[in-house]
DRENPA-776288 format. One line per 5 residues: number of its first residue (from 1); their letters; for each residue x, y, z of C-alpha. Coordinates in steps of 0.001 Angstrom, whole numbers, plus 500000, padded with zeros to 6 digits. Layout:
N
NUM> A> X,Y,Z | ...
# end
This chain:
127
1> XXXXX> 213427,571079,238359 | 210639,568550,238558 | 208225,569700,240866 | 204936,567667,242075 | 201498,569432,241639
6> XXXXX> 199826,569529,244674 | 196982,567189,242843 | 199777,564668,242185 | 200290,564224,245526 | 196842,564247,246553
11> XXXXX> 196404,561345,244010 | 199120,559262,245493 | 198051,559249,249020 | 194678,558528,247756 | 196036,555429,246336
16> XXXXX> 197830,554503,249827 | 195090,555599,252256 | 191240,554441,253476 | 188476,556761,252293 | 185470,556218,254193
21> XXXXX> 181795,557629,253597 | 180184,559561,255509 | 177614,557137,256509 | 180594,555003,257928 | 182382,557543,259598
26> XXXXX> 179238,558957,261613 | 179122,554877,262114 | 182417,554785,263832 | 182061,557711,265749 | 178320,556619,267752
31> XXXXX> 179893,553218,268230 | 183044,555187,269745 | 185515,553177,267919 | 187279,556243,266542 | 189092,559523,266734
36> XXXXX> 187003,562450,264311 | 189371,564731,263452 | 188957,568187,261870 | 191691,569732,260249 | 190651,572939,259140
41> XXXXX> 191982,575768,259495 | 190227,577512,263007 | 188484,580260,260657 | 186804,577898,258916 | 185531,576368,262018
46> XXXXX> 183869,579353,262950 | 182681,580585,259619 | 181001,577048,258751 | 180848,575958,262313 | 181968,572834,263983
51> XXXXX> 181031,568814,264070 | 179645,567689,267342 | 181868,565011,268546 | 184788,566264,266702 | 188399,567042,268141
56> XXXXX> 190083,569886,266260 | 193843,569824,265187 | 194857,572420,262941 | 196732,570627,259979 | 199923,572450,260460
61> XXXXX> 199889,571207,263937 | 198736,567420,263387 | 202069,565608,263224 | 203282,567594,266256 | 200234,566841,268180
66> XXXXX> 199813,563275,267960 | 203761,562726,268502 | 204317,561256,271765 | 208272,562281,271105 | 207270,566407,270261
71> XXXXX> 207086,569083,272701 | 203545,569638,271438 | 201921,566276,272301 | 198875,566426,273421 | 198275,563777,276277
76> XXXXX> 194762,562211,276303 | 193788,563779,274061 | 192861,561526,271542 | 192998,557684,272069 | 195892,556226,269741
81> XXXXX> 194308,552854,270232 | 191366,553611,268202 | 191383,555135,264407 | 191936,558395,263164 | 189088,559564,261073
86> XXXXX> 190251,562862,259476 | 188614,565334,257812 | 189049,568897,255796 | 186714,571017,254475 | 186316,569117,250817
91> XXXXX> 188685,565878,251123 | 192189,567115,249834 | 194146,568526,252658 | 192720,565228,254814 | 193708,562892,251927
96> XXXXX> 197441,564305,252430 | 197030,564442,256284 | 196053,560705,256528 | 198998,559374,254138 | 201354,561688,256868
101> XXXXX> 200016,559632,259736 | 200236,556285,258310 | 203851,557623,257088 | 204533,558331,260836 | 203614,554503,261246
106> XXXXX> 199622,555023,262604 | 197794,552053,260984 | 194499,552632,261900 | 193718,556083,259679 | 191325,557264,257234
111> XXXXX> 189532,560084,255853 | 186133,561418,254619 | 185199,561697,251103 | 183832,564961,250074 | 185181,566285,253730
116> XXXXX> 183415,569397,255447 | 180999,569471,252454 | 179920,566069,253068 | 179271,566106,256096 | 176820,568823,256371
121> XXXXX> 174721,566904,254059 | 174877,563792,256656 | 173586,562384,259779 | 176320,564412,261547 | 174935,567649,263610
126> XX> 176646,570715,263032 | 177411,573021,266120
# end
């Protein structure tokens, strides 16, 4: 059996997707030309607390959510016009997330390097 590592996998979508700083992303987000999504899990959202401006979509849920097809589609809540800016709490799970979105034919998707981490060290406020 030949069986990916998880880092593998990371690596690949790494070398597929856009990984934007943080200094961009907070950028995108005051010019309102983008989507900030969190991805962590909801503990971690209240253990660490949250990013003003940010929508939250559990990872397990993200493909489900932003499918207008699913059951689980969320309507208005995000606009699919504009990019998706996803994040995690370091950069890995978001890496992965953003390759499944451009998989699922989104072109406008990237992530934040360093994630969570990052971003507490930024111009972002944390709420």
């Amino acid at each position: 059996m030949n069986i990916k590592s998880s880092q593998t996998l990371v690596s690949e979508a790494l070398d597929q997707i856009k990984t934007i700083s943080t200094d961009e992303a907070h950028k995108m987000v005051s010019e309102n030309q983008c989507n900030l999504i969190d991805i962590r899990d909801i503990r971690e959202l209240e253990k660490e607390g949250r990013v003003e401006n940010s929508q939250h979509i559990p990872r397990g849920m993200l493909e489900f959510w932003l499918d207008p097809e699913s059951v689980y589609f969320k309507e208005g809540k995000l606009d699919l016009n504009k990019e998706m800016v996803l994040f995690c709490a370091g950069g890995l799970r978001s890496a992965l997330a953003a390759k499944s979105l451009k998989d699922m034919g989104f072109e406008k998707v990237s992530h934040i390097d360093g994630g969570f981490g990052a971003i507490k060290q930024s111009k972002f406020k944390i709420v």
